[in-house]
C-alpha positions as CSV (number, residue, x, y, z in Angstrom):
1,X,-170.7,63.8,40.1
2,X,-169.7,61.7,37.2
3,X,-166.2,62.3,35.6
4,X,-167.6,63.5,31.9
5,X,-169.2,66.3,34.0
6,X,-166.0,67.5,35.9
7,X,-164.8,69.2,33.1
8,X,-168.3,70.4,31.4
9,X,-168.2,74.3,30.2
10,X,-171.2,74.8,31.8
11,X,-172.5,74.6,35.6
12,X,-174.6,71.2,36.2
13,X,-176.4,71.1,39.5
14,X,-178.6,67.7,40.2
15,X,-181.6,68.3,42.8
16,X,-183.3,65.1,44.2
17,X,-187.7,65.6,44.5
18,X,-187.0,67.9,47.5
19,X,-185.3,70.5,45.4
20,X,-182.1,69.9,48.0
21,X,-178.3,69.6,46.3
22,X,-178.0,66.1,45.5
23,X,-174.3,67.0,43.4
24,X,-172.7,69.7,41.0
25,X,-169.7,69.8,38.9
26,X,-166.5,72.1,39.4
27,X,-168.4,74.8,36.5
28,X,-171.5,75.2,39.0
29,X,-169.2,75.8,42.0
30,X,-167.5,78.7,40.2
31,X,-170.4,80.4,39.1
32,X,-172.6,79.9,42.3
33,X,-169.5,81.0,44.5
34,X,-170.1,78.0,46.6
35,X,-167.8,74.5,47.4
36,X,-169.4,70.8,46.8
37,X,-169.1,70.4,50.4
38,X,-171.1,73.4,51.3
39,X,-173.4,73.2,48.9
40,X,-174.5,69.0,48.6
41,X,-177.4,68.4,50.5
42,X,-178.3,71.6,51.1
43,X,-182.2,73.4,50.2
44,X,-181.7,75.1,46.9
45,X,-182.3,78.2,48.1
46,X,-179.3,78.5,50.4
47,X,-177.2,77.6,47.5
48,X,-178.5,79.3,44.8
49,X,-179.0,83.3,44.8
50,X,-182.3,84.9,44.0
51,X,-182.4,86.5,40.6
52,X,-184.7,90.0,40.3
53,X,-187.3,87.8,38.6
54,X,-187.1,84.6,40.8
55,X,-187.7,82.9,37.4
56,X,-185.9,79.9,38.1
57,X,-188.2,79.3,41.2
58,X,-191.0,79.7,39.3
59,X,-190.2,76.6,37.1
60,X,-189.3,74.6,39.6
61,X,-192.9,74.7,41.3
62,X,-194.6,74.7,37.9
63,X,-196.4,71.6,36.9
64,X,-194.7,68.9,34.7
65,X,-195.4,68.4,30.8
66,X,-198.7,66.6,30.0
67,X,-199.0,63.2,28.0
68,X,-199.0,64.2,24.4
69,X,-197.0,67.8,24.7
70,X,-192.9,67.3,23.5
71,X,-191.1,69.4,25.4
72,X,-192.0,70.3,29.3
73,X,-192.2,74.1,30.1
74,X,-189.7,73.9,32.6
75,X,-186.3,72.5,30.3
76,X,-186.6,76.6,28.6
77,X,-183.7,78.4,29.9
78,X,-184.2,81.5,31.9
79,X,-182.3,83.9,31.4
80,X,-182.1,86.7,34.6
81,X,-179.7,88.9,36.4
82,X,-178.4,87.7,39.5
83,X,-177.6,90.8,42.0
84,X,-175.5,88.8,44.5
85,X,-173.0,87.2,41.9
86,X,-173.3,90.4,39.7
87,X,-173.9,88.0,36.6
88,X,-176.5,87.1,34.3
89,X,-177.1,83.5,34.6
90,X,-179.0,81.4,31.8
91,X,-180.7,78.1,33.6
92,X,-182.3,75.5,32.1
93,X,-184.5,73.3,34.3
94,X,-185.0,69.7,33.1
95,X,-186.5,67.1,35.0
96,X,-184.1,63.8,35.3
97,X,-187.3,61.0,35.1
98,X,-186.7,59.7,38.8
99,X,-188.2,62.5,40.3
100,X,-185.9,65.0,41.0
101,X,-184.3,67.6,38.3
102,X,-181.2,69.2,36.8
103,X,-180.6,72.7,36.3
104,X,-177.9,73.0,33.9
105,X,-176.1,77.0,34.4
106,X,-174.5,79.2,32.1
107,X,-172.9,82.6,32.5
108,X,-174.5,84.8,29.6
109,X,-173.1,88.3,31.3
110,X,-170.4,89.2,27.9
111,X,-173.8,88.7,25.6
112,X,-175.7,90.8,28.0
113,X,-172.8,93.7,28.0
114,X,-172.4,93.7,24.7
115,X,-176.1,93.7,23.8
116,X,-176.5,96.7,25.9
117,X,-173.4,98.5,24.6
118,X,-175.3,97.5,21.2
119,X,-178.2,99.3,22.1
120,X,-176.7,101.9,24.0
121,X,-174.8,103.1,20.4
122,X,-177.6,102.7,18.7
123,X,-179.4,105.4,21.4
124,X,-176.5,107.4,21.3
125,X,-176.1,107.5,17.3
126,X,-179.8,108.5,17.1
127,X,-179.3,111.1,19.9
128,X,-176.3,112.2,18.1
129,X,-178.8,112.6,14.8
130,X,-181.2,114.8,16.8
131,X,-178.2,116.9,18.3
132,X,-176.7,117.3,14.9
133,X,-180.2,118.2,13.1
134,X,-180.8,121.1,16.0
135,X,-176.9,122.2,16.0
136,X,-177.6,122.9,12.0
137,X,-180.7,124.3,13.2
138,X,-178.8,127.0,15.2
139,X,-176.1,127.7,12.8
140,X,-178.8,128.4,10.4
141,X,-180.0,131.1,12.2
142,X,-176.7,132.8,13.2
143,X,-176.5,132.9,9.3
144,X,-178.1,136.2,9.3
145,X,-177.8,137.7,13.1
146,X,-176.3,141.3,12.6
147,X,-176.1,141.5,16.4
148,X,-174.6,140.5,19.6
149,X,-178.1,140.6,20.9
150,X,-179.7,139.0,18.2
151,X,-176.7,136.1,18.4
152,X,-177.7,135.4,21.8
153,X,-181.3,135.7,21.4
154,X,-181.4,133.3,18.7
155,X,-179.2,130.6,20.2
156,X,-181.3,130.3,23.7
157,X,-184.4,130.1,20.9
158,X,-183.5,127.1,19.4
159,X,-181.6,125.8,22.5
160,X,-183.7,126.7,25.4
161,X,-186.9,125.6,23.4
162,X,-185.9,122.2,22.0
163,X,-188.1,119.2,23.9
164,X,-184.5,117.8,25.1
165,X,-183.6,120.8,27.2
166,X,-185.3,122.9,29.7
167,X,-183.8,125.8,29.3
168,X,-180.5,127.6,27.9
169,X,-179.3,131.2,28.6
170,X,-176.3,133.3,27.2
171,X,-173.8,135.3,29.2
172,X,-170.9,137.8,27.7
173,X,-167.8,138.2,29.7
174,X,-167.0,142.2,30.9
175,X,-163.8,143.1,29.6
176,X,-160.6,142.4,31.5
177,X,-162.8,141.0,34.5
178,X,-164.2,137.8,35.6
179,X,-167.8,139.3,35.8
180,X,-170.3,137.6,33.1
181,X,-173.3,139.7,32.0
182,X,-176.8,137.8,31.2
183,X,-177.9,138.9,27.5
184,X,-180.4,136.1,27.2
185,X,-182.2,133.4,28.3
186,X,-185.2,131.0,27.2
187,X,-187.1,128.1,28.2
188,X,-188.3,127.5,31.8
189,X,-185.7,129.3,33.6
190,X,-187.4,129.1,37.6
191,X,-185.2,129.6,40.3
192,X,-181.9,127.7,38.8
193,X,-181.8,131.5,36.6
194,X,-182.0,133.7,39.8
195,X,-179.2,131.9,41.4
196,X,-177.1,131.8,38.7
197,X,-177.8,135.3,38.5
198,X,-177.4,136.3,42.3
199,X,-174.1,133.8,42.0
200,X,-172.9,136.3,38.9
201,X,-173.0,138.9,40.9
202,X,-170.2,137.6,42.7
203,X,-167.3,135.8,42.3
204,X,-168.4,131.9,42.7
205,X,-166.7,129.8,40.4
206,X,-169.6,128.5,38.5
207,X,-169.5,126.3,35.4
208,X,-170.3,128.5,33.1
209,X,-167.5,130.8,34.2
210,X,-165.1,127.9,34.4
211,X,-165.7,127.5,31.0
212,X,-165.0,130.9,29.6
213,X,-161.9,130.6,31.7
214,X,-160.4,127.6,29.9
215,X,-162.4,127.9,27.0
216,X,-163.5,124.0,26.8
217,X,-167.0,122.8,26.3
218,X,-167.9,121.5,30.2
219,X,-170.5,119.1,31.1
220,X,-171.7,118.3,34.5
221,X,-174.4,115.5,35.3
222,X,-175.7,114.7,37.2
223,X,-175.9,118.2,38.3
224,X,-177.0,117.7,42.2
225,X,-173.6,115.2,42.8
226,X,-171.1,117.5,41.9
227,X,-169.6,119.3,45.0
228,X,-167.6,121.7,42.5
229,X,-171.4,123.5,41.7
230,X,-172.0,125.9,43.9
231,X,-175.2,124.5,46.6
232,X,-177.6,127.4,45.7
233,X,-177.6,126.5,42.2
234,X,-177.7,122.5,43.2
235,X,-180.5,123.2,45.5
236,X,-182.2,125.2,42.5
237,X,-181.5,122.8,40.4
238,X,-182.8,120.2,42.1
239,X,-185.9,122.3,43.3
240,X,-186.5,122.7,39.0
241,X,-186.0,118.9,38.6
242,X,-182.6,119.9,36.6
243,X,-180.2,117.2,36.3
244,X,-177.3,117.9,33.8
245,X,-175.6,121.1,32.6
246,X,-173.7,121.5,29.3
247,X,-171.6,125.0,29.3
248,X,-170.4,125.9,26.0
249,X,-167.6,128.4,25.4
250,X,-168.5,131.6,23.1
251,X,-164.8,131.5,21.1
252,X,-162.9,132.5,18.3
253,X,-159.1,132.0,18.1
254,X,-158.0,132.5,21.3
255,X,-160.9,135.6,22.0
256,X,-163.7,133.7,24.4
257,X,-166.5,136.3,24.4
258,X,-169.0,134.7,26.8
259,X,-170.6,131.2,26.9
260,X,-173.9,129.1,27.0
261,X,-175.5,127.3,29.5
262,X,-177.8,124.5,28.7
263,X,-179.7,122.7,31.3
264,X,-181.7,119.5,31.0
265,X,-184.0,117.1,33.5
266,X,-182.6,113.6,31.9
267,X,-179.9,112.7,34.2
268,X,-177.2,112.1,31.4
269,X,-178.7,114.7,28.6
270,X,-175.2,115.3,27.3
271,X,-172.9,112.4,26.1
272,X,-169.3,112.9,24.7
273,X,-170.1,113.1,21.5
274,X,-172.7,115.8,21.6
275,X,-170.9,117.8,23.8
276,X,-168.4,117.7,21.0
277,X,-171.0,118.7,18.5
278,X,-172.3,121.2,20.5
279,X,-168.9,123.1,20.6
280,X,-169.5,123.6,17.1
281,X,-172.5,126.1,17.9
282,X,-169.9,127.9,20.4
283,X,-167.2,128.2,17.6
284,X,-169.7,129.4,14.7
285,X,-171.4,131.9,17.8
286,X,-168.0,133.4,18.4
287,X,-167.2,133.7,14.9
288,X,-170.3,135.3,14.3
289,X,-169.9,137.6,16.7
290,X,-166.2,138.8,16.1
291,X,-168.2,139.2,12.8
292,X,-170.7,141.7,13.7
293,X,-168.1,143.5,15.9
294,X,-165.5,144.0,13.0
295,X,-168.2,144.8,10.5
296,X,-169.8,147.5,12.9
297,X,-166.7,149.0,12.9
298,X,-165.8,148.6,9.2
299,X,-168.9,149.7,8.2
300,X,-170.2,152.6,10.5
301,X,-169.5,156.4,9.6
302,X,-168.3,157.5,13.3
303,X,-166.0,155.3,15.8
304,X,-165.0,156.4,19.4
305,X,-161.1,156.4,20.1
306,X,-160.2,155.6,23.6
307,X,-156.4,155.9,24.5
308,X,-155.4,154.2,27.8
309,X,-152.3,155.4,29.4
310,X,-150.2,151.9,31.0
311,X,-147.7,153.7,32.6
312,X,-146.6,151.1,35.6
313,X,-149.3,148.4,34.0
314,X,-148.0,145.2,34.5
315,X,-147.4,144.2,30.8
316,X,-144.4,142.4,29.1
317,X,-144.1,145.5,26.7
318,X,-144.1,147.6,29.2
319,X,-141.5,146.1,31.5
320,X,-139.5,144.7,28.5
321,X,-139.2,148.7,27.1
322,X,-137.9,150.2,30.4
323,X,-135.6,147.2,30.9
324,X,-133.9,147.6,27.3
325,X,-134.5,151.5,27.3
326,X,-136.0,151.0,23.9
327,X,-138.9,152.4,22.1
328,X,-141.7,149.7,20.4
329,X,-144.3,150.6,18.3
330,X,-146.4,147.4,18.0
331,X,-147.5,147.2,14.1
332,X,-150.0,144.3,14.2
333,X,-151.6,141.2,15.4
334,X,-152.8,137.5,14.7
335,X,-154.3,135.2,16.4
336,X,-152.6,132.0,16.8
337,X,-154.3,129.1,18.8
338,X,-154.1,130.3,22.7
339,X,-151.7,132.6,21.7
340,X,-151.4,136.5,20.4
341,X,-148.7,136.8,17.5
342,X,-147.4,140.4,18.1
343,X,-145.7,142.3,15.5
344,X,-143.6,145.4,17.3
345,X,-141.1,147.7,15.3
346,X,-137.9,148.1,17.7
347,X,-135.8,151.5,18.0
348,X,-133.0,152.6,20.2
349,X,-132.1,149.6,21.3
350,X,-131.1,146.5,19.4
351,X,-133.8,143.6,18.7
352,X,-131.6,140.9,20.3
353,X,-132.2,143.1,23.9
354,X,-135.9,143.8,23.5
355,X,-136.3,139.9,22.5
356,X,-134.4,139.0,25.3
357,X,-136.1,141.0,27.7
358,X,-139.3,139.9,26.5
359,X,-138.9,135.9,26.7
360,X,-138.4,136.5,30.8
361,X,-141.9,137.4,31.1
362,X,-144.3,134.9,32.5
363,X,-147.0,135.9,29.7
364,X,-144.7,135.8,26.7
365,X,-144.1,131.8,25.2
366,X,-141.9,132.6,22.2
367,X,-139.8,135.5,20.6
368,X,-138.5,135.6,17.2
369,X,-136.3,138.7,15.5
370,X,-137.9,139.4,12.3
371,X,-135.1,142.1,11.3
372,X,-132.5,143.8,12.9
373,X,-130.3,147.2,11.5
374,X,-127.7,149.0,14.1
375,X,-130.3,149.7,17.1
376,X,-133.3,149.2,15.1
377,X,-135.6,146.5,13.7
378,X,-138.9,144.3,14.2
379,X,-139.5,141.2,16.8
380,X,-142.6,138.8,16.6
381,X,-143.7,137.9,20.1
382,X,-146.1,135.5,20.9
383,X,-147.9,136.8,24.6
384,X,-150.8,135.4,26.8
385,X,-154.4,136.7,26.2
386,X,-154.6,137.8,30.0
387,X,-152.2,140.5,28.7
388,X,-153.4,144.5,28.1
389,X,-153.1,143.7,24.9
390,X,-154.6,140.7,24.3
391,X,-157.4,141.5,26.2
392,X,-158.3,143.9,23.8
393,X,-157.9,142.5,21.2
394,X,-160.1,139.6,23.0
395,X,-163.3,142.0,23.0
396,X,-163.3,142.7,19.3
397,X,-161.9,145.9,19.5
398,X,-159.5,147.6,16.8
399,X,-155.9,148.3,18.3
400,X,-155.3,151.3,16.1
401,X,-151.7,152.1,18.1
402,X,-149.8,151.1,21.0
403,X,-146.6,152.4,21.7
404,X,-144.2,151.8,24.5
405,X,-140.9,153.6,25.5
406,X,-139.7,154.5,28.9
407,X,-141.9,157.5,30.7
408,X,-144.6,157.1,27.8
409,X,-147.2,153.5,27.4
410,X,-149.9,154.3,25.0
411,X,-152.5,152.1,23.8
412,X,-155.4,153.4,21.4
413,X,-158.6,151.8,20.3
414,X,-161.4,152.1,18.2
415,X,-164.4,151.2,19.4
416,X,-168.2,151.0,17.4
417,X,-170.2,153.7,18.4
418,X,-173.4,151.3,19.6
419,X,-170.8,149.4,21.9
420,X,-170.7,150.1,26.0
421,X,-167.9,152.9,25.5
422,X,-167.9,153.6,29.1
423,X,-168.5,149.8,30.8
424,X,-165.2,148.9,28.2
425,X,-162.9,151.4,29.5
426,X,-164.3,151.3,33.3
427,X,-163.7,147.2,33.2
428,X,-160.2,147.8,31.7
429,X,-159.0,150.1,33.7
430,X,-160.3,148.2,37.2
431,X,-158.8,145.0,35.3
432,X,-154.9,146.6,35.0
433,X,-155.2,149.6,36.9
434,X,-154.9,151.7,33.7
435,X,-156.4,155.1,33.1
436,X,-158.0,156.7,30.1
437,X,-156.0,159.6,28.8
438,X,-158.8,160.7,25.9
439,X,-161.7,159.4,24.5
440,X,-162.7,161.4,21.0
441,X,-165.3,160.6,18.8
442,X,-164.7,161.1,15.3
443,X,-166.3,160.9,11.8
444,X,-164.6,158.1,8.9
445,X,-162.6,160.7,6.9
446,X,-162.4,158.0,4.1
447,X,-165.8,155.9,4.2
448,X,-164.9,154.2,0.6
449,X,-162.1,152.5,2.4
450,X,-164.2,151.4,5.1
451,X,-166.5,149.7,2.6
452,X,-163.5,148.3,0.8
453,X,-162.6,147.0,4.1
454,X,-165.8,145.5,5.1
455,X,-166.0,143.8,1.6
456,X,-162.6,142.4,1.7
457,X,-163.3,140.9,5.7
458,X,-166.3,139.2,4.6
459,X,-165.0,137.9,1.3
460,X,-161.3,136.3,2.8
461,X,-161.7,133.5,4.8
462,X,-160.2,133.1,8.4
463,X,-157.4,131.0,7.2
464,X,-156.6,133.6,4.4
465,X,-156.7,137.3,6.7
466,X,-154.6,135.1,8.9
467,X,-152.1,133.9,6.2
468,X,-152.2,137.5,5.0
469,X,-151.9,139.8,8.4
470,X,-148.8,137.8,9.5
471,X,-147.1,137.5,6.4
472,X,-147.6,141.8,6.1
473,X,-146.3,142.0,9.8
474,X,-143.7,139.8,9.7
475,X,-142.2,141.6,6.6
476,X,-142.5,138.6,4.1
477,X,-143.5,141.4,1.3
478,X,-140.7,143.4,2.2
479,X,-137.3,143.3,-0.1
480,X,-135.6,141.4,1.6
481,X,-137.8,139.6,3.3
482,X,-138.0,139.3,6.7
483,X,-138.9,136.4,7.2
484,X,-138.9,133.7,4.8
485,X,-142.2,131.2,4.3
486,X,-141.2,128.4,6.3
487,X,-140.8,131.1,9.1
488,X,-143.7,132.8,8.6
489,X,-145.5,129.0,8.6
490,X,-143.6,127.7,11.8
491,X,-145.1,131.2,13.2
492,X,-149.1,130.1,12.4
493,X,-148.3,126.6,12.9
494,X,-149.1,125.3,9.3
495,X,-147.0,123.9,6.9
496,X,-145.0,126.4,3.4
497,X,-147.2,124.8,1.1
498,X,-150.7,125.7,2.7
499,X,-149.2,129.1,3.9
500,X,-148.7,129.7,0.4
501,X,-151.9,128.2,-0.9
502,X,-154.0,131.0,1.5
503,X,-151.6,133.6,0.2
504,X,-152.4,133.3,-3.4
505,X,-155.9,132.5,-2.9
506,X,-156.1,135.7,-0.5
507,X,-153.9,137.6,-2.6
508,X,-156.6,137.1,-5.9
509,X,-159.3,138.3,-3.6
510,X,-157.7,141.4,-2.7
511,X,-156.4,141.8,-6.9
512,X,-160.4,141.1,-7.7
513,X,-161.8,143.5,-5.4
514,X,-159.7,146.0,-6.3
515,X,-159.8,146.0,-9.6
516,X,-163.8,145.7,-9.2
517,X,-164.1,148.8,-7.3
518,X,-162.4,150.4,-10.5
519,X,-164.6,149.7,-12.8
């Protein structure tokens, strides 16, 4: 091989009329994987791979140009994947006039890549535009759902039905347990339902109940690899022609109340990006049923109390009461990311001990004194959902007392009327091994108030109750004040200035509605 050729950017192979290696420069060696010494006067086709369309082959054996055509058919490069060097290779064939012919070899595998990345976006954005279109699709009808039911029913419509997916389904976690009820399900269910079902009954870690667990969107595809699904619902997966699973957390603040399952055939149904969009639909779902939940209770004449009795429950207010011999009275709560913002009133004992007490438990990740007088005052706590407490609050329901001093651990709640009375304070007490002390069912004594309340909830937003219920709780109002702004902030993770932008936008709300329902 000539010395202009040595250092040629692209691979130059010369074949004499046999088709056997009559040279090639330093370029062709690298991208054929092979050494001049190996590869000179050797039969092409132990020197060069076979591509998957055998195209340069092809135009060897084709016929030369004709008299009066420019340019013979063979010097077009061919372009083809190559599955032994794991390259795309563009060759052009050109005969060299004495019979034999050059094939002149360049590596095109960075155009390839990025023309398939190209093209792969391209997919994904227009994916992305369908999964957005059906995700406004389902928000729109959660608009008006009064229901849990009708929340679930209307999801799996949309979901379950849509040409991408095969079917969808919606389970609500029990309270205080790991079991998962099915409310409902649509599309072509088969046998990948029934074992999900059968599996429910149980205590298999599926996906779905990984998911209301840790409260992340999960997706698992393809479905039939993944060892951590249990094998009856691979096998019925498989059996259905189901290849990917997108599970979809049911959440709002730090409450999960159940999750949805969508299965699809395609083998990668679910990219990143939808997944993400799709967590959208489990956000607005969970909001909307926290919704129904409080308005049902806002809004109805009757509610059920149930008082649970947590004598020797293990509970940081519990434990944190008989260690410092004090008495707490807890006033309110917030949610605040993962976390429950508690509000307790502190007597007979100081707030330094209760706090102290408190910040040894496993479930508790912060304390703060609020206010403190002799033996006397108000912490903020920050505890675990897994917690009595949090639990309940978890499941929608309104904590209407709790108190907790040695020998005597009360919690009450109200509870709708059309709720499960009975499966909520069976699950709770199996869940802490609790026991219910009274359950009374009473009429509203004051049902203006219960409209004014149902009027405020839906007119302040999420950000504004929140901004609202802490600053009340944590004594901002008060004269002194408890706890200054920047406190109160630090406590919902925000910054003064937007604390006190949600205050005064909250606090015109409440001034409007009030002087509304005077006129």
């Amino acid at each position: 091989m000539g010395d202009p050729l040595e250092h040629a950017p692209i691979g130059v192979v010369a074949l004499d009329a046999n088709d056997c290696v009559r040279s090639l420069n330093p370029r062709a060696c690298e991208l054929l994987s092979v050494t001049p010494d190996d590869a000179e006067g050797e039969p092409l086709d132990d020197v060069f791979p076979r591509s998957v369309d055998e195209g340069v082959r092809e135009a060897l054996a084709a016929e030369p140009a004709t008299e009066g055509v420019d340019r013979d058919p063979r010097d077009r490069p061919i372009e083809e994947y190559y599955p032994a060097l794991e390259h795309w290779l563009a060759v052009t064939v050109v005969p060299d006039g004495e019979g034999g012919t050059v094939l002149y070899v360049e590596e095109t595998t960075d155009e390839h890549r990025a023309e398939r990345r190209e093209a792969e976006l391209v997919d994904d954005l227009d994916r992305l535009g369908l999964t957005n279109e059906l995700v406004a699709d389902v928000l729109d009808a959660l608009v008006d759902a009064s229901t849990r039911s009708e929340i679930a029913t209307r999801i799996c419509d949309r979901l379950g039905t849509a040409d991408r997916f095969d079917f969808a389904w919606v389970g609500e976690r029990e309270i205080g347990s790991d079991g998962i009820a099915i409310r409902a399900a649509d599309g072509t269910t088969d046998q990948t339902l029934d074992a999900i079902e059968t599996l429910l009954a149980g205590d298999e870690a599926i996906p779905e109940r990984r998911v209301i667990d840790s409260g992340s969107v999960e997706v698992v595809q393809p479905l039939g690899a993944d060892e951590s699904v249990p094998e009856p619902i691979r096998r019925a997966a498989f059996a259905d022609g189901l290849q990917s699973l997108l599970a979809i957390p049911l959440r709002y603040g730090s409450s999960v109340y159940g999750v949805v399952g969508v299965y699809a055939s395609d083998r990668a149904a679910f990219s990143d990006r939808e997944a993400s969009s799709f967590a959208t639909v489990g956000e607005m779902a969970g909001f909307a049923i926290n919704a129904t939940r409080q308005r049902a209770l806002l809004e109805s004449s009757t509610v059920v109390e149930l008082r649970f009795d947590l004598t020797g429950v293990a509970s940081p207010f519990v434990e944190s009461a008989v260690e410092a011999d004090a008495a707490l009275s807890l006033e309110g709560t917030v949610h605040r990311g993962e976390d429950l913002l508690c509000y307790l009133d502190v007597a007979s004992a100081a707030p330094s001990t209760v706090a102290s007490a408190l910040q040894d438990r496993e479930a508790v990740s912060a304390t703060r004194i609020v206010s403190t007088e002799d033996a006397a005052g108000s912490i903020e706590a920050a505890i675990a959902p897994s917690t009595p407490i949090g639990v309940l609050d978890s499941q929608g329901l309104t904590l209407e007392s709790a108190t907790f001093e040695p020998g005597e651990h009360r919690v009450t709640v109200e509870v709708p009327p059309e709720e499960d009375v009975r499966r909520i304070a069976d699950a709770f007490v199996r869940a802490f091994d609790a026991s219910v002390e009274a359950k009374l069912e009473r009429q509203r004594t004051d049902p203006t108030a219960a409209e004014v309340g149902s009027a405020l909830h839906d007119r302040l937003t999420e950000y504004q109750e929140r901004a609202l219920r802490t600053a009340l709780f944590a004594e901002y109002f008060e004269s002194p004040r408890g706890s200054t702004a920047e406190e109160v902030a630090e406590a919902l993770d925000i910054t003064a200035p937007t604390l006190l932008y949600h205050l005064r936008a909250g606090q015109r709300k409440l001034l409007e509605e009030h002087f509304d329902a005077d006129r």
